[in-house]
N, C-alpha and C positions, 0 to 999 in steps of 0.2 A: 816745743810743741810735740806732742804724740795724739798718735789717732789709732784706738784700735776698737775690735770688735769680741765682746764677749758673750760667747751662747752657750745652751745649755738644753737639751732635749731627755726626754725620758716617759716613760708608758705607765703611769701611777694606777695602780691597783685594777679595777674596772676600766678607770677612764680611760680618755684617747690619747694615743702619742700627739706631744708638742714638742715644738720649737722655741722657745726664748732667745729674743736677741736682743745686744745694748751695744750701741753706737756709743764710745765714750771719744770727747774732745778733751786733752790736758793742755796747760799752759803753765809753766814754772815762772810765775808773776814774779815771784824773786827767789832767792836762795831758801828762803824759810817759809814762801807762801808757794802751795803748789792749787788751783783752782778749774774744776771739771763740770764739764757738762755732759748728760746722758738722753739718750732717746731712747728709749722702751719699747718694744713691740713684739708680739708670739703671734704664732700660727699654730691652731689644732690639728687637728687629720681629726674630716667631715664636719668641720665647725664653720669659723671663720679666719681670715688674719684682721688680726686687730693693730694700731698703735696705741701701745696702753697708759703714758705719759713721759717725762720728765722728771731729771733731778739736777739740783746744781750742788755742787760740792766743792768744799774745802777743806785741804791741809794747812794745817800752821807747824812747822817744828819748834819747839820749845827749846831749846840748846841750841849755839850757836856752831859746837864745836862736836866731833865725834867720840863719842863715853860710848863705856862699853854698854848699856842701853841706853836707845835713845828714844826721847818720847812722840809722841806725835802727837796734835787735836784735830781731830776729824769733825764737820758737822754740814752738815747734810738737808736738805728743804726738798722734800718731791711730791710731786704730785702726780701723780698713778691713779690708776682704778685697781678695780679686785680681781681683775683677767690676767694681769701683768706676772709673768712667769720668768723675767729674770733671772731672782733666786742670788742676786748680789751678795744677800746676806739672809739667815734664819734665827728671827725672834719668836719670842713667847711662846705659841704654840703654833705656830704654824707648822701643818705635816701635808702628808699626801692627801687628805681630804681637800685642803683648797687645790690642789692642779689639778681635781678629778673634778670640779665645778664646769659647768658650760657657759662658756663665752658668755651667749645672751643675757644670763643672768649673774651672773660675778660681773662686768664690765660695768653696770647700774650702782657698784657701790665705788665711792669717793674717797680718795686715799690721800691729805695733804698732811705729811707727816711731818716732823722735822728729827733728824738720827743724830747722834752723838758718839764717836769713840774715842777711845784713850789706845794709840798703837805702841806699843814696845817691841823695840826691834834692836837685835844686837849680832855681832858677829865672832865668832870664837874658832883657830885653826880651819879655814874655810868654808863654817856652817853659816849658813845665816837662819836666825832665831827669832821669831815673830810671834806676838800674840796681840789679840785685842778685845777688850770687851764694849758692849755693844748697848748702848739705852735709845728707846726710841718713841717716840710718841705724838699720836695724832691730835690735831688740833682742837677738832671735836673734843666732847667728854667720853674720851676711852683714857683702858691705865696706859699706865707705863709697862713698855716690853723689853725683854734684853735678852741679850744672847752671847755669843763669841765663838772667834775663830783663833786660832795657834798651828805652825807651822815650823818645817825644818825642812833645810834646802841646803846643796850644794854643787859645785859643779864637777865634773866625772873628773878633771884636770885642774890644778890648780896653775899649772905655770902655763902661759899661753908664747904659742909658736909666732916664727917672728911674721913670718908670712901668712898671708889673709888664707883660711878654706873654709870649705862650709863642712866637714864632717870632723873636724879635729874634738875632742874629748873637751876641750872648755869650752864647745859652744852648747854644752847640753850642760842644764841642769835639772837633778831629781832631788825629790822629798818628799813628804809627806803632811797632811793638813786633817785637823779636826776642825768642825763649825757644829755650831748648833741651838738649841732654845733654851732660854732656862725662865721660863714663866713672863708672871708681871709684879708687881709691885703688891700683889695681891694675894698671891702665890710663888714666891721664887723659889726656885728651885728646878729639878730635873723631872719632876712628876708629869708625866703625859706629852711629853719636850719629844723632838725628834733630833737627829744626830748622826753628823755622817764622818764618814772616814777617806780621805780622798788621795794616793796615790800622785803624784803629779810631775809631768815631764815637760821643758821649757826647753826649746831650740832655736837659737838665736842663728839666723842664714849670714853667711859674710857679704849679704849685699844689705845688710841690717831689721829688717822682718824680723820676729820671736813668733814663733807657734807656740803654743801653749796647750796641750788635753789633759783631764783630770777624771778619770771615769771614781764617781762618789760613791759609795754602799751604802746604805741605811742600816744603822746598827740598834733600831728602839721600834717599837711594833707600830709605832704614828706615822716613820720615815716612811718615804718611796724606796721601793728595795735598791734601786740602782740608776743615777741619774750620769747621766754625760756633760760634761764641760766643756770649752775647747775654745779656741781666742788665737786671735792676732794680732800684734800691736808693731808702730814702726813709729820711731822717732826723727823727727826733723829738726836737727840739734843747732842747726843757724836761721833759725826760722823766726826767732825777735829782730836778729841783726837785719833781714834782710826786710823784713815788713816795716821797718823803720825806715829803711834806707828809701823804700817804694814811697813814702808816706812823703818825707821829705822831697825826695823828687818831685813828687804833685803836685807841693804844695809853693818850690817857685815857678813855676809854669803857669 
């Protein structure tokens, strides 16, 4: 079980600085099924705070065993409105004109989409190597949108000290991340897409906590020049054993 929190703020063009935040809950159902839940909700500055929905999501790993890439199938059902600042992920065209929208009126429109990725992730002399592309499509008659993200990461130390500390070199990791839009089914491609570039440092505390910040650029004249990222995540690694164990005790009493 983990539980962390992922935000994201930034002062798009005109508009007003917000906050984006997502509650996410994980549960490793089994070795090959990993299964989440999201809660959605931003704050503008002189707007409102809103909660803007839900998502539930699923990992399947494909391979039972570790290859040097490995696949993943991601697929995804949320339902959100159109205030929702997230920013999980960037399809089709989405740029700075939707976060420059006011609450009021972007929260009126209805977002039951369902997303689909294909994750490839491998590791090579201590990089870990990720990418994914992204299809996604609302329920409604709109098209299909797609996008993707790819990444390189590593940690500052490969070999770890025997003793627990919180500032030793393998507990940080850095890399670097692209995401971005690449139209709809209509138009694929990069034309009018936005696209960031995002720097990213991961510090995992020896009391188990990971901080996470990712300050993004906008690199396409659609993008928001410069958004912030930043997260927390803590795993509770006997957390099936033990809610089992609660369950049965209940249940001869």
């Amino acid at each position: 079980m983990e539980v962390a929190t992922k935000s994201v703020t930034g002062k798009p063009g005109e508009g007003a600085r917000f906050l984006g935040a997502v509650t996410e809950l994980e549960y490793g159902v089994k070795a090959w099924w990993t299964s989440e839940l999201y809660l959605d909700g931003q704050a503008t500055s002189g707007q409102s705070v809103l909660f803007t929905g839900w998502r539930w999501e699923n990992r399947f790993r494909l391979l039972p065993h570790e290859h040097w890439i490995n696949p993943v199938l991601y697929v995804e059902f949320e339902d959100i409105n159109g205030a929702d600042k997230g920013l999980l992920e960037v399809v089709g065209h989405d740029g700075e004109d939707d976060l420059s929208e006011a609450n009021a009126t972007a929260r009126l429109e209805k977002k039951r989409e369902i997303e689909a990725k294909l994750i490839l992730g491998g590791y090579a002399r201590g990089w870990t190597i990720a990418g994914n592309f992204i299809a996604e499509k609302n329920v409604a008659h709109e098209p299909f949108e797609f996008g993707y993200a790819g990444g390189v990461s590593r940690p500052l130390a490969l070999r770890a000290r025997a003793d627990r500390c919180t500032f030793c070199l393998e507990n940080f990791q850095v890399g670097v991340e692209m995401y971005g839009g690449l139209g709809t089914h209509a138009d694929f491609g990069l034309a009018e897409t936005s696209h960031y570039v995002a720097p990213t440092v991961a510090w995992t505390l020896a009391s188990g906590p990971t901080i996470k910040i990712s300050p993004s650029f906008g690199v396409t004249d659609t993008s928001a020049r410069f958004l912030l990222r930043f997260g927390v995540s803590y795993e509770f690694s006997s957390f099936g054993r033990v809610a089992r164990g609660l369950f049965r005790s209940g249940g001869g009493q």
